[in-house]
C-alpha positions, 0 to 999 in steps of 0.5 A: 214130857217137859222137864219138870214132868218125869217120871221120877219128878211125878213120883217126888211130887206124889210123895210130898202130896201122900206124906202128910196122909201119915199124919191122919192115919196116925190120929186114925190108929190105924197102924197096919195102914201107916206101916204100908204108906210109910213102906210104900213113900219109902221105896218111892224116895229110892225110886225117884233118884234111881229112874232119875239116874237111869233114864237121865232125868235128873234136874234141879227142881228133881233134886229138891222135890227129893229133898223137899220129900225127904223132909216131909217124910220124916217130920209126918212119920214120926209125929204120925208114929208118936200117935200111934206109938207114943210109948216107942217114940218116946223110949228113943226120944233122944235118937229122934232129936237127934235125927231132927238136930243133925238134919237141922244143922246141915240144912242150918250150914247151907242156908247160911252159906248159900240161902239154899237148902242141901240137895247133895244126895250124898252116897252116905246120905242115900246109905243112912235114908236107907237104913233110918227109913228101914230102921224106924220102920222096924221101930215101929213095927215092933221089931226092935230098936237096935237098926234104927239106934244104929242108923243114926250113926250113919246119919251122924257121918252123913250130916257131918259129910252134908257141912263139909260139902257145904263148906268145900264148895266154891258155889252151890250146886245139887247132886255131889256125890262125897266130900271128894267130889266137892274138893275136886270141884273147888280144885276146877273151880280155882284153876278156871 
């Protein structure tokens, strides 16, 4: 298996190609079936990094497929939800223009900076695609709001997080952790 075909590569990359299915099963009305797909690309986008981490397969290209899914994934649900749920999507307006806007203004930061797009996978970062991912699937199930109102705050800090890192380091690179990480690298990186 070359580097660019892991296993968890392979899953980022049928996640990109499965993401846009969102889409058409929402013009489908097909509801039952866009709640499996998006719970299935949801778990896969934990998978990815877990078997990347436990089996050491994490690479750069990893790294943004992950991203690149990650993107994908949420622009499909939710134009594929505002098909299906016209009404939900648009009762949170605000909370899915915030998801896009503080998501835009990190990958804003970093394109500016290094003409690269963020792939820190912070452990905010993964604990609010947890809890967004977790939050708009009960939106649009019809549970309730509320997980999915209260995740944006996580996203808020995990964003806010996403700049600073862009900020600290003294060079681009995928995969730090927090803030700390980036500070500890800008520290190395001067005493060289």
């Amino acid at each position: 298996m070359t580097k660019t075909a892991t296993i968890p590569n392979l899953i980022s990359m049928a996640r990109i190609v499965l993401t846009p299915l969102l889409l058409l099963i929402g013009w489908m009305h097909q509801a039952v079936l866009f709640l499996v797909l998006l719970a299935l690309l949801l778990i896969s986008d934990f998978f990815d990094g877990f078997l990347a981490r436990r089996l050491h397969q994490e690479t750069r290209l990893g790294s943004q497929l992950d991203t690149a899914g990650d993107v994908l994934l949420t622009l499909f649900a939710i134009a594929g939800g505002w098909l299906l749920w016209p009404e939900r999507v648009a009762a949170e307006g605000f909370f899915f223009f915030s998801v896009l806007g503080l998501l835009s203004l990190s990958g804003l930061v970093c394109l500016i900076k290094y003409r690269h797009f963020p792939t820190y996978h912070a452990w905010s970062a993964k604990i609010s695609t947890a809890v967004a991912g977790t939050g708009v699937w009960i939106l649009f199930a019809g549970i309730t709001p509320w997980v999915f109102r209260i995740a944006i705050g996580v996203l808020a800090f995990s964003a806010v997080e996403e700049i600073l890192i862009t900020l600290i380091l003294p060079a681009w690179r995928p995969n730090v952790p927090s803030v700390v990480h980036a500070l500890r690298e800008r520290r190395l990186s001067s005493e060289r």
